[in-house]
PDB file of N, CA, C and O in Angstrom, chain B, residues numbered from 101:
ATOM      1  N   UNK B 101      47.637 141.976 -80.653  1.00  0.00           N
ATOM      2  CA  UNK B 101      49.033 142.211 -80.910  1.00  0.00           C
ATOM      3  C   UNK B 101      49.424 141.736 -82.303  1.00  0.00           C
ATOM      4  O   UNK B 101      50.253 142.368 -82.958  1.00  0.00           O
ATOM      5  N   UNK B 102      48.763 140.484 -82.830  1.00  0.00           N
ATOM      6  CA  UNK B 102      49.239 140.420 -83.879  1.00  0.00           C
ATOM      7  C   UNK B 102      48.829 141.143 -85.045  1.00  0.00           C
ATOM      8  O   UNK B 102      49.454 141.309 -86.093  1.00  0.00           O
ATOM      9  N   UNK B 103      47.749 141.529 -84.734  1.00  0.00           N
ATOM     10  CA  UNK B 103      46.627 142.292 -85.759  1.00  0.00           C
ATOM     11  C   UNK B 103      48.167 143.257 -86.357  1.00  0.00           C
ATOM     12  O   UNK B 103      48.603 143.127 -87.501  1.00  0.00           O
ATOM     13  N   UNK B 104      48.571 143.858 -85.674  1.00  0.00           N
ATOM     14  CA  UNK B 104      49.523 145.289 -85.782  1.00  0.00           C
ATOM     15  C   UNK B 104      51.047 144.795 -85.882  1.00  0.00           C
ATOM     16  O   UNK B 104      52.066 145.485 -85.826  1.00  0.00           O
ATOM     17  N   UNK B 105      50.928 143.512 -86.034  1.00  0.00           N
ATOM     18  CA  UNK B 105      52.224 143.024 -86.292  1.00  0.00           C
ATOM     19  C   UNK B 105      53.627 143.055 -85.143  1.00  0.00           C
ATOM     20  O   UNK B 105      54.847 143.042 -85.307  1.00  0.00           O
ATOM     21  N   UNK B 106      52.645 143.108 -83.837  1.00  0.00           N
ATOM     22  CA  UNK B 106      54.081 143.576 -82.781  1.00  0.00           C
ATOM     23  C   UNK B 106      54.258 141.574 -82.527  1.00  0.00           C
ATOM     24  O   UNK B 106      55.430 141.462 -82.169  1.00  0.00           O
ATOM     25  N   UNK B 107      53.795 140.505 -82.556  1.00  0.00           N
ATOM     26  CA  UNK B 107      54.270 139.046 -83.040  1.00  0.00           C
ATOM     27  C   UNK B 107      53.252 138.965 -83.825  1.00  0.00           C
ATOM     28  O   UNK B 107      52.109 139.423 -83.810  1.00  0.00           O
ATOM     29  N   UNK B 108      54.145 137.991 -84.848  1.00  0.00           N
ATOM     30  CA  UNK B 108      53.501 137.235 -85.990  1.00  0.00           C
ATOM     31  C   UNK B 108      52.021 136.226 -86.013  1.00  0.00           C
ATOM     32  O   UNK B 108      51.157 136.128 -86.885  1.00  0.00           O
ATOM     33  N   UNK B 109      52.123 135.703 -84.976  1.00  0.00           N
ATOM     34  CA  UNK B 109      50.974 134.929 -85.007  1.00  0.00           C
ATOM     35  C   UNK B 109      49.899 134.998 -83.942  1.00  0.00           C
ATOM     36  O   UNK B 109      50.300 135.307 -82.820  1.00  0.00           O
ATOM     37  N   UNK B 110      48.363 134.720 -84.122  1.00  0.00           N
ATOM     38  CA  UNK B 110      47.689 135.042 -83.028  1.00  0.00           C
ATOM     39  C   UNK B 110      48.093 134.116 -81.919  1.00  0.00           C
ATOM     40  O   UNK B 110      47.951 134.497 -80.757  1.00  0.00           O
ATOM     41  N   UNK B 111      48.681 132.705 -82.235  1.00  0.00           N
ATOM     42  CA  UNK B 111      48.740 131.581 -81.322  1.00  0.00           C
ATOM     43  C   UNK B 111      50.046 132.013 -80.250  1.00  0.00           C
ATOM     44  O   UNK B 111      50.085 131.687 -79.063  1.00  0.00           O
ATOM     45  N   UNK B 112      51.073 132.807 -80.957  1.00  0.00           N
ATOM     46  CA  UNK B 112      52.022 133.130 -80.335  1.00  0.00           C
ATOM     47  C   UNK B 112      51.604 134.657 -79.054  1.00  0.00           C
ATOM     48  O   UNK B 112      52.044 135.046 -77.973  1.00  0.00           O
ATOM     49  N   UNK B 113      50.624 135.039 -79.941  1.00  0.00           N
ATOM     50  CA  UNK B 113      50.135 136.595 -78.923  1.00  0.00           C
ATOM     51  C   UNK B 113      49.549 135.668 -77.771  1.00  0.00           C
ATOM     52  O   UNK B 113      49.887 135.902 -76.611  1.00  0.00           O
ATOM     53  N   UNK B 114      48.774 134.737 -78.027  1.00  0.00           N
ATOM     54  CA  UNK B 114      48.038 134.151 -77.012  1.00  0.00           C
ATOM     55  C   UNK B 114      48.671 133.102 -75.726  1.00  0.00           C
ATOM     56  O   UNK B 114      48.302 132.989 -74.558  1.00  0.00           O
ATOM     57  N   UNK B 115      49.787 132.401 -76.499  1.00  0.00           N
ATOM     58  CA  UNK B 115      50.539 131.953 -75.528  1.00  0.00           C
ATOM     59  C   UNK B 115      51.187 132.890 -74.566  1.00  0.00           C
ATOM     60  O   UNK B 115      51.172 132.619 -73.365  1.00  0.00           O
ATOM     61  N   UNK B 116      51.944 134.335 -75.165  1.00  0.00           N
ATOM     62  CA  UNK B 116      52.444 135.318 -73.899  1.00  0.00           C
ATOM     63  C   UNK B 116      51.307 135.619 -73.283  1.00  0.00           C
ATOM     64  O   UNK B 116      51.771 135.580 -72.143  1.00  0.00           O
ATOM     65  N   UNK B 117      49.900 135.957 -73.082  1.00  0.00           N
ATOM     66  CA  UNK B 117      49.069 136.001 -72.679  1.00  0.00           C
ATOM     67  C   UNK B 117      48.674 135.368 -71.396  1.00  0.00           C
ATOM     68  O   UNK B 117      48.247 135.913 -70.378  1.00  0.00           O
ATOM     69  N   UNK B 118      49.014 133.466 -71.763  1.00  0.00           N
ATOM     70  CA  UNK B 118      48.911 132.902 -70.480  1.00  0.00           C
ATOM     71  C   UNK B 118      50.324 132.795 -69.728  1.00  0.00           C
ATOM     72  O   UNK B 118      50.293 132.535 -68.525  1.00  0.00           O
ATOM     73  N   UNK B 119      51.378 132.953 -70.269  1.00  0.00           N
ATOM     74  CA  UNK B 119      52.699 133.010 -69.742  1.00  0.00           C
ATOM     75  C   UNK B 119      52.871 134.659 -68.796  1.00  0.00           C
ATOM     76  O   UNK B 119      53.814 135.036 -68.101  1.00  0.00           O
ATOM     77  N   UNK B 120      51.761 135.258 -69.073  1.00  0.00           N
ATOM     78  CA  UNK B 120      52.144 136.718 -68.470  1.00  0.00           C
ATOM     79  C   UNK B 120      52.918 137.466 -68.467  1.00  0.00           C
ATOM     80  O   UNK B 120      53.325 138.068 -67.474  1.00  0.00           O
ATOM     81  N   UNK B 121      53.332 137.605 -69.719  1.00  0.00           N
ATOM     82  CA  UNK B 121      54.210 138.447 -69.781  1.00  0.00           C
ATOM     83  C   UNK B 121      53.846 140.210 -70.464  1.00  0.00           C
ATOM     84  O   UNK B 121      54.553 141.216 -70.516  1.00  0.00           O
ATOM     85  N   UNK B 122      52.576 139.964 -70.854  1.00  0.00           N
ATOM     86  CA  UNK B 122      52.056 141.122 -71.444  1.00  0.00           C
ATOM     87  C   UNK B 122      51.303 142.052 -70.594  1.00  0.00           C
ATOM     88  O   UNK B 122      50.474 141.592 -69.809  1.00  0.00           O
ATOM     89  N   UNK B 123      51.451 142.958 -70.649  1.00  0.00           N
ATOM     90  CA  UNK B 123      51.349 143.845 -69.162  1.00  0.00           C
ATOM     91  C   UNK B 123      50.280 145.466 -70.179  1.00  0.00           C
ATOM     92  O   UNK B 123      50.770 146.393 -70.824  1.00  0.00           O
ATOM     93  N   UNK B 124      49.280 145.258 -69.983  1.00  0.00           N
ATOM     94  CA  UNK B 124      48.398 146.537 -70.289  1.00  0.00           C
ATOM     95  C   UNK B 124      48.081 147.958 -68.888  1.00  0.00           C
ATOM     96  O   UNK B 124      47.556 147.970 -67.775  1.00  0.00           O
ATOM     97  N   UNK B 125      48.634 148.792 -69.623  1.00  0.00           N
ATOM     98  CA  UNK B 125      49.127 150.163 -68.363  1.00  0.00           C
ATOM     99  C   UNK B 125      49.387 149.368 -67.177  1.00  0.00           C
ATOM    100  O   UNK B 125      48.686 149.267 -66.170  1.00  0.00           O
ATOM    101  N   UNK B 126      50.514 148.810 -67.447  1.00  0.00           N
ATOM    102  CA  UNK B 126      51.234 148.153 -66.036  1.00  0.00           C
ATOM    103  C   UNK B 126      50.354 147.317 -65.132  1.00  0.00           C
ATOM    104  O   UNK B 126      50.611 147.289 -63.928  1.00  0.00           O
ATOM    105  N   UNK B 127      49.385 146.669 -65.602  1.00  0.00           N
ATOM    106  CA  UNK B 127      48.395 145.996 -65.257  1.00  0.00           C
ATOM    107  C   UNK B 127      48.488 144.789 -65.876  1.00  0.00           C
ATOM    108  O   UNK B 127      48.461 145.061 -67.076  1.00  0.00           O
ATOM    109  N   UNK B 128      48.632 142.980 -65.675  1.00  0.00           N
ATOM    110  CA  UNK B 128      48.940 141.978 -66.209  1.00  0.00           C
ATOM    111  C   UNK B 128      47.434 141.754 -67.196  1.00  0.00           C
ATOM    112  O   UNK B 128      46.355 141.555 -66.637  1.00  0.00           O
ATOM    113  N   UNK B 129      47.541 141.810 -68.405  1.00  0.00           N
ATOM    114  CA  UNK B 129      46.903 141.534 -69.398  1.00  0.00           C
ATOM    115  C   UNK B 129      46.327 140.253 -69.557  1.00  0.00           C
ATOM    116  O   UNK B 129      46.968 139.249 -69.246  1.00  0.00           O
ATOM    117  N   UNK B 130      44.849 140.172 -70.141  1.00  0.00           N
ATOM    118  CA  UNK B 130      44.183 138.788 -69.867  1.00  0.00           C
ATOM    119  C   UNK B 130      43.438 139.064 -71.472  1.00  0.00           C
ATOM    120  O   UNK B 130      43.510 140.287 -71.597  1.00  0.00           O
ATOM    121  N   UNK B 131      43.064 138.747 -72.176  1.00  0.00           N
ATOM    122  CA  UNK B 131      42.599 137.951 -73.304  1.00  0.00           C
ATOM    123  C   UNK B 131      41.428 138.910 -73.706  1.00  0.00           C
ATOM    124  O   UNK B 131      41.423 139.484 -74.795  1.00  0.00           O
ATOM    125  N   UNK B 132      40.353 139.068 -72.697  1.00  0.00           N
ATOM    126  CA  UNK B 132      39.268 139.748 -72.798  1.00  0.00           C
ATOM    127  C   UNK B 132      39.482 140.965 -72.786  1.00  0.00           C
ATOM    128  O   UNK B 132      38.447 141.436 -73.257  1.00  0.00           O
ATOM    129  N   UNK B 133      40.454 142.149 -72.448  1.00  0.00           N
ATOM    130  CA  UNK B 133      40.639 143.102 -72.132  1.00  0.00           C
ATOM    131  C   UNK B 133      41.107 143.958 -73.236  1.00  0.00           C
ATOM    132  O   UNK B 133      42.114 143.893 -73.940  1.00  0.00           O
ATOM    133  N   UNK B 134      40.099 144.790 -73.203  1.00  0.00           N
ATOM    134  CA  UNK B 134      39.480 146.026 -74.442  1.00  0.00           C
ATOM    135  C   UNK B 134      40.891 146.985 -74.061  1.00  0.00           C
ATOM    136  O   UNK B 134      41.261 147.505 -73.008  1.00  0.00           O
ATOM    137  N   UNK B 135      41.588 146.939 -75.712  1.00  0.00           N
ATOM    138  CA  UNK B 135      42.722 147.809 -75.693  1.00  0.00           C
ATOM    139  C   UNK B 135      42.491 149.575 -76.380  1.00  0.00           C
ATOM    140  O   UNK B 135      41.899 149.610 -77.458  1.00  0.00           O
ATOM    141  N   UNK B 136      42.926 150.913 -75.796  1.00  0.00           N
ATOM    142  CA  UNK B 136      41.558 151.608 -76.450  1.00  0.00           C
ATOM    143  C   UNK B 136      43.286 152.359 -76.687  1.00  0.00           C
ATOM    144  O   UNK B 136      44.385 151.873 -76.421  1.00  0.00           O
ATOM    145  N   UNK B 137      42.877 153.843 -77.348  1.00  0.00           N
ATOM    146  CA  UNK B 137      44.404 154.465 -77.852  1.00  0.00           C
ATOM    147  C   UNK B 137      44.780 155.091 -76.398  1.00  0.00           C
ATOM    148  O   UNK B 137      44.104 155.500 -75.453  1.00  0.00           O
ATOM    149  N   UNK B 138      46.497 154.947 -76.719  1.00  0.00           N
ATOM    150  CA  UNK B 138      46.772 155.969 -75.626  1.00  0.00           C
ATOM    151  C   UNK B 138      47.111 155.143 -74.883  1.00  0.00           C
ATOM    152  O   UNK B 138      47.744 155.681 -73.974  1.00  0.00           O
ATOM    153  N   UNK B 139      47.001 153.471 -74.677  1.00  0.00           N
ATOM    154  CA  UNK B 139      47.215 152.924 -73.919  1.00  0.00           C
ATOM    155  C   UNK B 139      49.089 152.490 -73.791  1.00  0.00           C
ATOM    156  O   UNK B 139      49.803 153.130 -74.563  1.00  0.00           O
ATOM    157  N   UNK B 140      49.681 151.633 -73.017  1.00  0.00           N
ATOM    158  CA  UNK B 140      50.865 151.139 -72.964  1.00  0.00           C
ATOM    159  C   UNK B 140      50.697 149.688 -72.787  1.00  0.00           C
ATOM    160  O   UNK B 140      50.090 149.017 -71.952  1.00  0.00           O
ATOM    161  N   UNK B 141      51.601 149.322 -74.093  1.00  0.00           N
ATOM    162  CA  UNK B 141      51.370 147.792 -73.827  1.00  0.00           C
ATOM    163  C   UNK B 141      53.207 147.249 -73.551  1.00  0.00           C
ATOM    164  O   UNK B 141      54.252 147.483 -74.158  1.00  0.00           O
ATOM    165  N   UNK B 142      52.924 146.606 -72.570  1.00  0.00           N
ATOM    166  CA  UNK B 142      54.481 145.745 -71.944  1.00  0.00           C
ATOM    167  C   UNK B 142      54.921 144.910 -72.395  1.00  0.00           C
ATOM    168  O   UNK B 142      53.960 144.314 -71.909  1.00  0.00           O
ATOM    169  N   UNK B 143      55.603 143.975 -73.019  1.00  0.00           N
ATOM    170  CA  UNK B 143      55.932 142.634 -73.047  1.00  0.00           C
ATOM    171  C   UNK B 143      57.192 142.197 -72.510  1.00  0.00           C
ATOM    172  O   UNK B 143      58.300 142.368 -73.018  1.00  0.00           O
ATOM    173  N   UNK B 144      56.991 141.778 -71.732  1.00  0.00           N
ATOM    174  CA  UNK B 144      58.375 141.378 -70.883  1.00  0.00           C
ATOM    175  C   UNK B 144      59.344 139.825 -70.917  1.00  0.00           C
ATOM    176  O   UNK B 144      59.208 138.900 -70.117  1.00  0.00           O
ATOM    177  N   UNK B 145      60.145 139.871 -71.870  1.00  0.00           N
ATOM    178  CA  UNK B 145      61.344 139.374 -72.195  1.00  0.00           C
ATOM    179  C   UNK B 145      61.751 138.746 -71.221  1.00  0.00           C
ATOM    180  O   UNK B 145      61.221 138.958 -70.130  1.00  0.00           O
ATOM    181  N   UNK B 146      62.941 137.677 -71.362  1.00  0.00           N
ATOM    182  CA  UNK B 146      63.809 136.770 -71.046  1.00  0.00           C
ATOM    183  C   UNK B 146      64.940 138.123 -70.427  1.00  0.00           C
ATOM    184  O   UNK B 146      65.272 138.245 -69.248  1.00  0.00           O
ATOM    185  N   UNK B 147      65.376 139.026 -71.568  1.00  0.00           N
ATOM    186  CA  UNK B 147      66.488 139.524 -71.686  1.00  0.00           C
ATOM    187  C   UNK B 147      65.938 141.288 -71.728  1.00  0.00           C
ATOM    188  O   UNK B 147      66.462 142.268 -72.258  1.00  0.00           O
ATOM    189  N   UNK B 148      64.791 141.155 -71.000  1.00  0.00           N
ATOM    190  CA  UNK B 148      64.804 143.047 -71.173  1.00  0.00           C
ATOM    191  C   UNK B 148      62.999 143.289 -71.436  1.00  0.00           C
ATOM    192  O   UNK B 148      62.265 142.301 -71.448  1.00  0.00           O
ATOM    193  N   UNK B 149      62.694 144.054 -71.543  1.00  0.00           N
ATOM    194  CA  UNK B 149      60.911 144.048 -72.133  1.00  0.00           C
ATOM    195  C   UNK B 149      61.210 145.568 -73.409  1.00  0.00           C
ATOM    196  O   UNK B 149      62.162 146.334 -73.561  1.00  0.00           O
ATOM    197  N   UNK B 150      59.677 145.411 -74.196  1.00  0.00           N
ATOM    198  CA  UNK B 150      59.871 146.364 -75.196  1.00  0.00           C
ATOM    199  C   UNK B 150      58.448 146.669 -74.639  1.00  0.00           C
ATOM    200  O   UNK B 150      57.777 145.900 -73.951  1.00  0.00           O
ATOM    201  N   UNK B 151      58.042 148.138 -75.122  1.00  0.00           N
ATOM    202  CA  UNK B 151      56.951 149.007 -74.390  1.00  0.00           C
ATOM    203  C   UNK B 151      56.460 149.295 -76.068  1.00  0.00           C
ATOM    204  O   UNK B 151      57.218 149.282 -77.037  1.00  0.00           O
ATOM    205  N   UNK B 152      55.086 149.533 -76.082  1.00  0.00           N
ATOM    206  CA  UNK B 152      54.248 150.308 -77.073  1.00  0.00           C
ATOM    207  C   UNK B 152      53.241 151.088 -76.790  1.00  0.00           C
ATOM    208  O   UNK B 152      52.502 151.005 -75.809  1.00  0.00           O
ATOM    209  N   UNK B 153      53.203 151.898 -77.702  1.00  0.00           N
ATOM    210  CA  UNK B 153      52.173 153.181 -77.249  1.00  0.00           C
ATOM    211  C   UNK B 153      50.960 152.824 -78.233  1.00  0.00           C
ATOM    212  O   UNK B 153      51.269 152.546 -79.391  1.00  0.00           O
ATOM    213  N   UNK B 154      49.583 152.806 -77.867  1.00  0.00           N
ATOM    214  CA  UNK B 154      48.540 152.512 -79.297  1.00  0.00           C
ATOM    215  C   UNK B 154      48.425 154.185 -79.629  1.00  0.00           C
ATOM    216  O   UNK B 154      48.252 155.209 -78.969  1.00  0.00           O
ATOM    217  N   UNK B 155      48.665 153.764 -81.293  1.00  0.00           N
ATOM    218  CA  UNK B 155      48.529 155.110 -81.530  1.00  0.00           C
ATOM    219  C   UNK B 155      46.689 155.514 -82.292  1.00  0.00           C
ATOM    220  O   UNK B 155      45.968 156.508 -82.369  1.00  0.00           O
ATOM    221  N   UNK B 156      46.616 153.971 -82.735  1.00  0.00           N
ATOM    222  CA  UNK B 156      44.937 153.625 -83.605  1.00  0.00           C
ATOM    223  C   UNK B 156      44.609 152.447 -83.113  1.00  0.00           C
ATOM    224  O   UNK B 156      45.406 151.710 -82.531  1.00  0.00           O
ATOM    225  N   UNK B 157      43.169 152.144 -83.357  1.00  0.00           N
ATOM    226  CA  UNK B 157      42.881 150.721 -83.399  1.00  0.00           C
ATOM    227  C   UNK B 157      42.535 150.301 -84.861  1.00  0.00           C
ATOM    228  O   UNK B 157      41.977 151.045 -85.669  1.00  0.00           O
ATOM    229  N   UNK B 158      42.927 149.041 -85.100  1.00  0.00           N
ATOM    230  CA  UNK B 158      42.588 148.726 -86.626  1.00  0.00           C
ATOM    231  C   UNK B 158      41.361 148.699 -86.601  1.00  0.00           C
ATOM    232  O   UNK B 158      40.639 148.737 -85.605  1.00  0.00           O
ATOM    233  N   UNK B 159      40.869 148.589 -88.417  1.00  0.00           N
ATOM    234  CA  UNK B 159      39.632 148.451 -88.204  1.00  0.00           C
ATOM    235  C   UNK B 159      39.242 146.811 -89.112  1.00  0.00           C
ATOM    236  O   UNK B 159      38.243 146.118 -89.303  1.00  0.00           O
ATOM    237  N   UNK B 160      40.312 146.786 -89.376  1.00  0.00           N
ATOM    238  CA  UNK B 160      40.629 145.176 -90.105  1.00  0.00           C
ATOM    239  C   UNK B 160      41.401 144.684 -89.295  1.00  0.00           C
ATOM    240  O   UNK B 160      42.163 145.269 -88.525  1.00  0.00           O
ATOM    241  N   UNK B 161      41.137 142.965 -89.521  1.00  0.00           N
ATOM    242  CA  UNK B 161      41.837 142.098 -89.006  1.00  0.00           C
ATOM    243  C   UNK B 161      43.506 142.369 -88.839  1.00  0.00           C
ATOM    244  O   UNK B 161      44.150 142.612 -87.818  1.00  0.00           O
ATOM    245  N   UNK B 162      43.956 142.228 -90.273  1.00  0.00           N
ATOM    246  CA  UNK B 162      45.401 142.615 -90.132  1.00  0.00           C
ATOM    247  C   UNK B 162      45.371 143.955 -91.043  1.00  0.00           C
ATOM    248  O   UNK B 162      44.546 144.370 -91.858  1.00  0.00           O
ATOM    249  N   UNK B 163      46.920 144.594 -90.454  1.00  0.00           N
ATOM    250  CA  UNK B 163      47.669 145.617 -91.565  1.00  0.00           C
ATOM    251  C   UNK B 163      48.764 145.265 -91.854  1.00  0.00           C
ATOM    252  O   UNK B 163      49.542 144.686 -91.096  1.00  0.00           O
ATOM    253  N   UNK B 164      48.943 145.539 -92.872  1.00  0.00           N
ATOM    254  CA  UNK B 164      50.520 145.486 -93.442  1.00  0.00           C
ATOM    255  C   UNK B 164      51.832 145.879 -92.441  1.00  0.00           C
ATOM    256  O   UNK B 164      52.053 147.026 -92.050  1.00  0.00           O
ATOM    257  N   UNK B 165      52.353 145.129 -92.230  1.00  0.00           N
ATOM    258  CA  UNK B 165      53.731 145.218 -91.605  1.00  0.00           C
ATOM    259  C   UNK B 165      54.228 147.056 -91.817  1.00  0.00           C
ATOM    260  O   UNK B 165      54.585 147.825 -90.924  1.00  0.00           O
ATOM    261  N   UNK B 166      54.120 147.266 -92.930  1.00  0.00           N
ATOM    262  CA  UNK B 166      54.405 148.666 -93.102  1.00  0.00           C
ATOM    263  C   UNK B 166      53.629 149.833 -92.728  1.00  0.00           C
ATOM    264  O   UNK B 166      54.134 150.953 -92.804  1.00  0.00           O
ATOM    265  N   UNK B 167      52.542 149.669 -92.365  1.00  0.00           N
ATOM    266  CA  UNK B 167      52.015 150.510 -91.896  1.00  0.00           C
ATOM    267  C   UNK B 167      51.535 150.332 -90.191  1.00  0.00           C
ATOM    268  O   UNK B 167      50.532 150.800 -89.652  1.00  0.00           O
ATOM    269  N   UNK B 168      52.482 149.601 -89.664  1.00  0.00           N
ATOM    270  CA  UNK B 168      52.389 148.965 -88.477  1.00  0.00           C
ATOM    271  C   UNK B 168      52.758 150.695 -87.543  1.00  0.00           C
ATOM    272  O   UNK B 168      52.372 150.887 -86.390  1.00  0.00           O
ATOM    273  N   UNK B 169      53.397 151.549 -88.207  1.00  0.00           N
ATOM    274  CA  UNK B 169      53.710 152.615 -87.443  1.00  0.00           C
ATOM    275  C   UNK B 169      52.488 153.580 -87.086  1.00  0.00           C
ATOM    276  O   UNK B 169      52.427 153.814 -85.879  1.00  0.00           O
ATOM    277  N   UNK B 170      51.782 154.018 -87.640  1.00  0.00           N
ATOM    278  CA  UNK B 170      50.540 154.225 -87.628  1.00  0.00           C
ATOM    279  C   UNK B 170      49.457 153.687 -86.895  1.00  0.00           C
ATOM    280  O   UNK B 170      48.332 154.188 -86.896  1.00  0.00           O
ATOM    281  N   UNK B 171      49.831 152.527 -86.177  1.00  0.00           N
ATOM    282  CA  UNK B 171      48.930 152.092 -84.871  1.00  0.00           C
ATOM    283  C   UNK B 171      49.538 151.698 -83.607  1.00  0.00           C
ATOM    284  O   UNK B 171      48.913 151.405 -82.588  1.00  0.00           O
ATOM    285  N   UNK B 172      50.823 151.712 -83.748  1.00  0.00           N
ATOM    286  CA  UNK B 172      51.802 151.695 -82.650  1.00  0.00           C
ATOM    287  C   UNK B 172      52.948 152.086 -82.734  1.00  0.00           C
ATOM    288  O   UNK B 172      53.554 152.222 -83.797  1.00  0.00           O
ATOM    289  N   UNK B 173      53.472 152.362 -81.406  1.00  0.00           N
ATOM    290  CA  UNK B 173      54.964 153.074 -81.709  1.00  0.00           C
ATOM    291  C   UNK B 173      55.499 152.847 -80.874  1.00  0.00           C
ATOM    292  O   UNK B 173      54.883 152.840 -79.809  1.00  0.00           O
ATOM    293  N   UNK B 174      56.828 152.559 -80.880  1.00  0.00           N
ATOM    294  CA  UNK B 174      57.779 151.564 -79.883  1.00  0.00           C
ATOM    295  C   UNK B 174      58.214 152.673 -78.870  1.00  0.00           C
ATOM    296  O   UNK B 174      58.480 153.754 -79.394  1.00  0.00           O
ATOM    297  N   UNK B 175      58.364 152.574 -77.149  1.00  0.00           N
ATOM    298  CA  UNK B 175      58.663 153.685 -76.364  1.00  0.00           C
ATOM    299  C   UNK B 175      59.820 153.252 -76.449  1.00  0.00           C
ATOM    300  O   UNK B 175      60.744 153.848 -75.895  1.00  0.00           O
TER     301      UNK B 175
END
């Protein structure tokens, strides 16, 4: 998640991780689990959840914030 800039830090992707709130095709998301395109990723909020569609997988660590559209796209 952070790779693509949907949160800033890996420590922060990893804490929703064990808090469960990240939900892969409506399935509760665990750490090890291979994200491929096409998939739906959940994150479920205090106040609502936001949905993403993978549109690529990187092939570097990070991308630029700006080209964050190009590997995901907000449903």
């Amino acid at each position: 998640m952070n790779a693509v800039n949907i949160v800033k830090r890996r420590s922060v992707a990893q804490d929703m991780l064990r808090s469960q709130v990240v939900y892969l095709n409506d399935q509760l998301a665990k750490p090890s689990k291979e994200v491929k395109v096409g998939d739906i990723i959940t994150i479920k909020y205090l106040k609502g959840e936001k949905r993403y569609k993978v549109l690529q997988i990187p092939s570097v660590k990070n991308i630029p914030k700006a080209k964050m559209d190009e590997y995901v796209k907000e449903l």
